[in-house]
N, C-alpha and C positions, 0 to 999 in steps of 0.2 A: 591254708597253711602257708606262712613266709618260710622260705631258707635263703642262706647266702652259702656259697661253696668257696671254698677258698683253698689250693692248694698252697702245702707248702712244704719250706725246708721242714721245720720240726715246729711241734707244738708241745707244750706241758702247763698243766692244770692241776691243782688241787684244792677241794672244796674244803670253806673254812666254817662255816656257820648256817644253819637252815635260815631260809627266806619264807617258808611252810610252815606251820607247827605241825600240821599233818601227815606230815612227809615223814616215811621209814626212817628208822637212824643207819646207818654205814654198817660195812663189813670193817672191821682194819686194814683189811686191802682196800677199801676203795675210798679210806679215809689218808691214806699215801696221795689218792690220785692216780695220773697217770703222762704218761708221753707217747709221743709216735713219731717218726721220720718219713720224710716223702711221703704225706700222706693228705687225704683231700678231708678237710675241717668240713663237717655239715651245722651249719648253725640254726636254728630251727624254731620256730615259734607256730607252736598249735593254737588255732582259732575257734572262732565258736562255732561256725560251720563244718568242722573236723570232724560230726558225731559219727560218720561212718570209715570206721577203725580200718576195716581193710581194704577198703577203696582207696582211701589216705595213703595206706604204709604201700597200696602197690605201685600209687604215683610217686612216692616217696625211692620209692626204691629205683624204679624206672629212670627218675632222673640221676639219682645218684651212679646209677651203674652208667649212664651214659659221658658222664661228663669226667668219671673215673677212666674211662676209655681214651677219651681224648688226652687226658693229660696225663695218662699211662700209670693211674696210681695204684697200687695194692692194698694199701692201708687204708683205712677209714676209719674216721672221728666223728661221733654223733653226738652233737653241743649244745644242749639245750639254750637260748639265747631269749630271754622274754622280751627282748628291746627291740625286735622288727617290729613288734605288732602292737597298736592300741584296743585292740580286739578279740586279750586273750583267751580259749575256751578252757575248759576244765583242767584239774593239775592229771585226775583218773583217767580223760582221755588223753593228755598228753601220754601218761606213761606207759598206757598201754601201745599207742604210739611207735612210743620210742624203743621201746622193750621188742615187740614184735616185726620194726625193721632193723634192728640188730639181727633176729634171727636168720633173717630173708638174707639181710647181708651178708651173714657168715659164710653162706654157701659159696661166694665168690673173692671175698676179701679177709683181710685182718682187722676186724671191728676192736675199737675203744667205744668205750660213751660214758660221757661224764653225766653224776648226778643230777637228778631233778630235783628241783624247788632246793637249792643251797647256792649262796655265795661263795663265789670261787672266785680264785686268783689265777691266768693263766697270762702264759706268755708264747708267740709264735712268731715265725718268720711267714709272712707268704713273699710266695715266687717273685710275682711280678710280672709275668708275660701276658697276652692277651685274655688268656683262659682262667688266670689263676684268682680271678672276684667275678662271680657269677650270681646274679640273684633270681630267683624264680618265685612263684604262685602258684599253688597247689589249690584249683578246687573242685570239689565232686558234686553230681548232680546236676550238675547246669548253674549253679548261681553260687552266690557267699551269701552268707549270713549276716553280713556287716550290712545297718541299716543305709540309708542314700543318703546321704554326705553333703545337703543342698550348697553347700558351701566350694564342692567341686564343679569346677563350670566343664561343658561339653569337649571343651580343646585338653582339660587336665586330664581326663579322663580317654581320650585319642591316644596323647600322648604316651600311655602308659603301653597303648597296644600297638602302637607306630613301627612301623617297619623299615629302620633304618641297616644303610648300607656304607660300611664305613673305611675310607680310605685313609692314606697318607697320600698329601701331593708335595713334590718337592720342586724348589724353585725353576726347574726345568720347565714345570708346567705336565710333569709326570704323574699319572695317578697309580697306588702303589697300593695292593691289597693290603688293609695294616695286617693279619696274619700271617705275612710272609715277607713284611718288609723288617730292615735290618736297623734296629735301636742301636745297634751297637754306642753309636756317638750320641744319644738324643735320648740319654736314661729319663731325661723330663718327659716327655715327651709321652715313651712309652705308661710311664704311670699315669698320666693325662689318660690316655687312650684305655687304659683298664679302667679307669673310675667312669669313661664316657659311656663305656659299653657297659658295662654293671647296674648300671643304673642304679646304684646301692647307693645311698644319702645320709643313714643313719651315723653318729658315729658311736664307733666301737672303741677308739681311742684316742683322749683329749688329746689336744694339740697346742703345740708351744706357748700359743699363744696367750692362753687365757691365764696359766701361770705368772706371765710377766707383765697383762694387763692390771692385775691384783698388785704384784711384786713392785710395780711400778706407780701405784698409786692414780692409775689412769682410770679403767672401769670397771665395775663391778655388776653382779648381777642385782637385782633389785626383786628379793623375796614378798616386797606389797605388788608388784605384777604380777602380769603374768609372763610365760616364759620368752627371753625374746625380746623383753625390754631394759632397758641398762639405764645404772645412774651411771652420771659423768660428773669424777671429782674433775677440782679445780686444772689439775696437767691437762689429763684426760682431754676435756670440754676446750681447752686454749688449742690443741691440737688438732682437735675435731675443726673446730670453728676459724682455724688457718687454713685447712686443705679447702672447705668449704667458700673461704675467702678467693682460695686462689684459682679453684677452679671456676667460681661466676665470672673473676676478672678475666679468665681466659674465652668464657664464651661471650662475653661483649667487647669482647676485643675479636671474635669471630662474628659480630653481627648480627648476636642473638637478642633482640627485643625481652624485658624481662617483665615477667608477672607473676601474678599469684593464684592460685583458685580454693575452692576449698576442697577439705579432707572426705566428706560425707555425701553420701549421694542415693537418690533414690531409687531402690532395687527394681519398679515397676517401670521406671522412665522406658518408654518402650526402644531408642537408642540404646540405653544404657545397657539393656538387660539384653539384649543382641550380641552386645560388644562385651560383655564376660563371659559369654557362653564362648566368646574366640579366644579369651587370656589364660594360660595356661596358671592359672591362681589360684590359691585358697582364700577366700576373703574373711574379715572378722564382719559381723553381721551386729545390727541395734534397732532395739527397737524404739520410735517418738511419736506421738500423737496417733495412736493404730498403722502409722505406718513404717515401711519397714527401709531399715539405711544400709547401706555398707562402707568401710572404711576404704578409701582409694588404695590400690597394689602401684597405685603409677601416677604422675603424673599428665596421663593423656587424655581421661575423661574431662579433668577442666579446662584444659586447651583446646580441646575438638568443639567443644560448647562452646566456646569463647569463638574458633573460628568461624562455624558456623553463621556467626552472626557479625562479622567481618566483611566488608565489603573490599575484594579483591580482585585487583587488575594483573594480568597477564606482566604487568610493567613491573610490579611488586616483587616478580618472583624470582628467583626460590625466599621466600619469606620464612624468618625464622625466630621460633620463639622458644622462649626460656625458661624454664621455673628450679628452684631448687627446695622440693617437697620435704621439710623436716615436719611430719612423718609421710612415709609412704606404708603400709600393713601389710603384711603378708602374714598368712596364720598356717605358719612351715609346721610339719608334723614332729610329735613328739619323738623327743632322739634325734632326728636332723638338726635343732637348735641348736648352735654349739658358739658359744663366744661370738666374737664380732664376725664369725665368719659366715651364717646362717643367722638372721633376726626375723623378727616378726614387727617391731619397728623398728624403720631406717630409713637416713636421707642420701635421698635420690639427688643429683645433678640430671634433668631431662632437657635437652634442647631437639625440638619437634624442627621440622622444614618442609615446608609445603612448594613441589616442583611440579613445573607445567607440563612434564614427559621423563621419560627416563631417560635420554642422552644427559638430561639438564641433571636427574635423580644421579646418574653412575658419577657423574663430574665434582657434585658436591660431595658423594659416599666419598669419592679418592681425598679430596682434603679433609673432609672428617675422620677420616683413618688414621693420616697423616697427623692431624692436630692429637688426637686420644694417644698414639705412639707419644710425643711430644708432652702431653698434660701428664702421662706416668714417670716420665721419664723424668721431668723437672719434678715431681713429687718425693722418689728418691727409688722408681721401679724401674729398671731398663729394660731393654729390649729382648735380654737374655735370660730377666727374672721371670718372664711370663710365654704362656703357650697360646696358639691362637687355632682355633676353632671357625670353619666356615660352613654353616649348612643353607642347603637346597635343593628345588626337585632336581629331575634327570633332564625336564627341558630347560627347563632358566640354563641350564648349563652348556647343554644342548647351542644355545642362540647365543647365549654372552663367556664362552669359554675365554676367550681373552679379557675380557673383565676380570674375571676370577683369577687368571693367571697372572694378572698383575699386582693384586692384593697378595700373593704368596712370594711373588721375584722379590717389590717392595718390603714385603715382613722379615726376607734372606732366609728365610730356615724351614726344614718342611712344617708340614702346620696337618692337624686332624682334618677330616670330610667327613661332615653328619648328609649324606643321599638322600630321597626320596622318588620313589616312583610317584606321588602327584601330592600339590598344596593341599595341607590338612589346615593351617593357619595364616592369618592376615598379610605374612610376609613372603617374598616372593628370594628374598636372599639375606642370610643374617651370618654377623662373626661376633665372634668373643676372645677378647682378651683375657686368658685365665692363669689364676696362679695355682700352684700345686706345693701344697704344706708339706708340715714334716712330717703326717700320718696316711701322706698319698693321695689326699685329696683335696677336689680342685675347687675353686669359688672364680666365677664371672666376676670379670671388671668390666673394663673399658665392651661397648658392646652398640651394633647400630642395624640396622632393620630397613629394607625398603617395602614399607607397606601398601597394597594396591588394592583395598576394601573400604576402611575407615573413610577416605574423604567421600564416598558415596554413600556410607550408613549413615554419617552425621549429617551430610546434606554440605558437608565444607566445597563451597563453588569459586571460581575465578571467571571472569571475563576475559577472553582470549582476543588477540587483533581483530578476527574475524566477526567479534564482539557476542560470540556465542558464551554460556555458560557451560564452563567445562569443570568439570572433578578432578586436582589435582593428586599427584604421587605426594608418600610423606615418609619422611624420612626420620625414624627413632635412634636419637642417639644417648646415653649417658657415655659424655666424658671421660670419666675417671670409674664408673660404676660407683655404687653404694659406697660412702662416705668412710662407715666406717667396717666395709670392708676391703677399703684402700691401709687404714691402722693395722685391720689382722693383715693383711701381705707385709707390709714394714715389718709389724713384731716376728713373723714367723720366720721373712730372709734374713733379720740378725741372729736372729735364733739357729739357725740352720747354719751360716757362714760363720758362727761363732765371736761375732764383733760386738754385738751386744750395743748398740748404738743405734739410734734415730737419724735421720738427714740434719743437718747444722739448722737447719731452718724452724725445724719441726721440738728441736729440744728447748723441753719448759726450761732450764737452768742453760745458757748458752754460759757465761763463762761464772765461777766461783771464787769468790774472793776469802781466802785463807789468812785470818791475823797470826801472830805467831805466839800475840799474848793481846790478854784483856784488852790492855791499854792503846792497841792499836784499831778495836772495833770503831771506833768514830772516824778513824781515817778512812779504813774500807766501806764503810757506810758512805763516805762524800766519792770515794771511787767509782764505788756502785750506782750511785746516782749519775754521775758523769757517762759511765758506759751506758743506762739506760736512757739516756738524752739521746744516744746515738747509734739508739733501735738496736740495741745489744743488751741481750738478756742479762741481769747481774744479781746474784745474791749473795751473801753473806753468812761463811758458819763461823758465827760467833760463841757456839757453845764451849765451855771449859773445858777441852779435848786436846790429847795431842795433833801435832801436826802428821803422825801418821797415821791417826784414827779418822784425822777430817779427810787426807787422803783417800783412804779405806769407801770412808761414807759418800765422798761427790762418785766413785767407782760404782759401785751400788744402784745411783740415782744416773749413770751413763751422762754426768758431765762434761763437755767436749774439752772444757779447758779450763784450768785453776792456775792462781797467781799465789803467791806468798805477799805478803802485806807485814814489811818490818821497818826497822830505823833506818836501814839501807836502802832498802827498795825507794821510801821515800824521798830522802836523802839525793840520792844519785837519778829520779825519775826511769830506773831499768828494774825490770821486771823478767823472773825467770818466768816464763811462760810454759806449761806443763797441756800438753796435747795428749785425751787420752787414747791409751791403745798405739802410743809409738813412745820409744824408748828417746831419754834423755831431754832435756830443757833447751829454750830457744831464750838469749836474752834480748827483750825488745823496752823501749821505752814506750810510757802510758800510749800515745799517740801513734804509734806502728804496732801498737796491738789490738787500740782500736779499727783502724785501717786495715789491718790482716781479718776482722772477724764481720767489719763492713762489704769486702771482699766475699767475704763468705755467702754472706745473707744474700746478697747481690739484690735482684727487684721482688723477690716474694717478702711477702705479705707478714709483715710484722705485729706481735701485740706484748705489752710488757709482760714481765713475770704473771703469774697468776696464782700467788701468793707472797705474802709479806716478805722484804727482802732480807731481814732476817732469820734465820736456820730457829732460832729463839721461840720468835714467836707462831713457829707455823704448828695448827693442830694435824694430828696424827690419822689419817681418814681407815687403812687399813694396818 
């Protein structure tokens, strides 16, 4: 049995339609629904291992009363929730279930519990303090029921039971129990820290983003995959494939050698199949000639290979190399998939670096840190849209505490602590750059690893002065993280700050060129071609509309900037220039408007429109 706990301000629910055919029909009371205040939401998904009813309802209970305790609630809400689990068992044991830790519960609290097997509509607040998303695992007997999962490797499954110990450290170099440390200033911060600790992934409610990817004509989901795979219309793809642009440019301007490897790899490779028992992944799995493949989660299996067979001097190092894997797999559980923000394909930016020690590992980790602050920051994320996460054992900390302190002074703002009392996987100290949407949950960006396993499982060696063969350190970094969960952080902080706009660089229409009648569409067509000579996006709405419908419409499509195209403007070469999201007009001639939006673009990475520069001829995708 899965639940999630969640306290909160208030909740209210009412069911609207059976999801069962089998299912009882309602009282008229319980066809109202129901509410509750201050009260802790049980959400609940019975399994197929559940069959022993009152073993269930008394771990059920047991937890509930406990975590009702801590967070002092009286009330209780029992929420049937079918979306935790891909495993669900009977609707008769659920209800029996649910029925019978109602009863258990009355003794102590105010029980609600909404209907089984129907579609309901609910709306809550939760708290938001450390307590207030708690997820658990209910199982009796000694085992579950859910068959073995060959697709979970040995580290996924650690992971799940890991015991971590979770701090605040603030730039002082202070570490701060996060139960008792003070959000007040850091409301990001603290929601970070509830989703860290929850460890709850599903989601419960869609997020800004996927709305305005549709809205927007950027991605969509693609119903001939599977879940997890996106098409990219024409905006979409030209967006993708600029960040993609800019972030290679920035890692061979960092000294990253670039290559390629493939996607496919063979599950018995006795290397290989080592080194996924340590990746904390689900892999997609294929089968070719009896034997058996898996799709890469990363691009480090073909680089390690590739090193391996690299002949490397001591002189070479820190050596460093590059791939940008479109695709990389990951086969996220169902309900975790959500828009660009969780996929099952997605491209990676991975620059690996192979160091002769770790004085040499910690020196390059500070400018990799340095350059990934930098690569979000020029993309359109700052320093104060994202949370940063450092985890490690109790010794690494122990020996390199001023390492670490410097990665937090450098970042300015307190930052999460994932602890351990000892290495469970490859890496010996990792951070994450994370952003936190508008439904409180957070997605990895930028992200870098000092790994001290892999160059001895692959056999990756260097030659040292001594002229011995030594095993270097390796250093995992993505840049910018997953490509395009660089677009969901964009969509969601205009979303949230209410601007409704892309970075200048990033938007498919940079500037709009507005006729005021028919007869001037050939002129702003030779405009438009002029602005796009000069790496400035231009299109054209030539449709039979008024001039505050075309208004309306570049508004819509979060056009940065629109001109009027008349007998005047022509005439006199001034041009009211219309910036949007600030009030009032700027008059510039063709030539200081080009230069104001050259300015803009500054050195990132240009590509013309990416579709027809007429409004006319462009087809309609969503």
């Amino acid at each position: 049995m899965k639940i999630l706990l969640l306290h909160v301000d208030y909740i209210k629910f009412k069911p609207l339609k059976k999801a069962l055919r089998k299912i009882e029909g309602l009282s008229d009371a319980e066809k109202k629904g129901g509410e509750a205040e201050e009260a802790l939401v049980v959400l609940t998904a019975i399994e197929k291992g559940d069959s022993d009813v009152k073993a269930v309802v008394g771990k059920l209970v047991d937890e509930v009363k406990d975590v009702a305790g801590q967070v002092k609630a009286k009330n209780v809400v029992l929420y049937p929730y079918a979306h935790l689990s891909n495993d669900l068992g009977s609707p008769e044991i659920a209800v029996k279930v649910l029925e019978q830790a109602e009863k258990e519960l009355k003794k102590n609290f105010k029980v609600s519990r909404a209907p089984f097997g129907y579609y309901k509509e609910f709306e809550m607040k939760v708290k938001g303090h450390p307590l207030s998303e708690l997820s658990r695992e209910i199982s009796v007997g000694g085992g579950k029921s859910k068959k073995d999962d060959s697709s979970e490797s040995k580290a996924l499954k650690a992971e799940e039971k890991l015991q971590s110990y979770w701090h605040i450290m603030t730039p002082d170099g202070k570490l701060h129990d996060v139960g008792k440390f003070n959000f007040k200033n850091y409301a990001n911060l603290k929601k970070f820290a509830v989703y860290e600790k929850s460890k709850f992934r599903k989601m419960v409610k869609e997020p800004a983003h996927i709305k305005l990817m549709k809205k927007l004509e950027l991605v969509d989901y693609e119903p001939g995959s599977d879940s997890g795979n996106l098409r990219y219309y024409p905006k979409g793809r030209m967006i993708k494939a600029l960040i993609e642009e800019y972030v290679t440019k920035r890692m061979q301007e960092y000294g990253g050698v670039e290559v390629e490897t493939p996607i496919m790899y063979d599950m018995k490779n006795p290397i290989l199949e080592k080194y996924l028992q340590k990746f904390p992944a689900r892999q997609y799995q294929i089968n070719s000639d009896k034997r058996n493949f898996f799709l890469r989660f990363s691009a480090c299996f073909g680089q390690f290979l590739m090193a391996k067979d690299v002949s490397i001097s001591y002189k070479n190092l820190p050596f460093k190399f590059y791939e940008l894997t479109r695709y990389s797999f990951r086969r996220e559980q169902s309900g975790e998939v959500a828009g660009l923000r969780r996929l099952r394909a997605f491209t990676m930016p991975d620059v690996h670096v192979l160091c002769k020690d770790i004085s040499q590992a910690m020196t390059e980790y500070k400018t990799r840190f340095l350059l990934s602050l930098d690569v979000l920051d020029k993309i359109g994320l700052k320093r104060e849209d994202v949370e940063l996460a450092v985890r490690f054992t109790k010794d690494f900390y122990k020996k390199n505490k001023k390492f670490v302190e410097w990665i937090i002074k450098e970042f300015g703002r307190p930052v999460l602590i994932e602890m351990w009392d000892e290495r469970s996987f490859y890496f010996i100290l990792k951070y994450e750059l994370n952003f936190v949407d508008s439904v409180n949950k957070a997605a990895a960006l930028s992200t870098d690893q000092i790994d001290v396993e892999n160059a001895e499982r692959y056999g990756i060696k260097f030659t040292d002065k001594d002229n011995k063969k030594k095993y270097p350190l390796i250093l995992h970094c993505s840049p910018s993280g997953a490509v395009e969960r660089v677009m969901y952080a964009l969509l969601e902080k205009t979303s949230m700050n209410g601007t409704n706009s892309l970075p200048y660089w990033l938007a498919p229409t940079q500037i709009r060129l507005l006729p005021i009648s028919d007869k001037f569409n050939k002129k702003a067509e030779e405009l438009a071609e002029e602005f796009n000579k000069n790496n400035i996006r231009a299109d054209v709405d030539d449709n039979s509309e008024t001039s505050k419908k075309k208004i309306v419409d570049s508004e819509k499509e979060w056009v940065p900037f629109t001109i009027f195209v008349g007998a005047k403007e022509i005439k006199d070469n001034v041009f009211a220039l219309r910036e949007r999201g600030k009030k009032g007009l700027i008059n510039l001639s063709k030539e200081e408007v080009i230069s104001k939006l050259k300015e803009l673009q500054s050195n990132m990475p240009w590509r013309p429109v990416p579709l027809p520069v007429l409004l006319s001829k462009r087809p309609i995708f969503v």
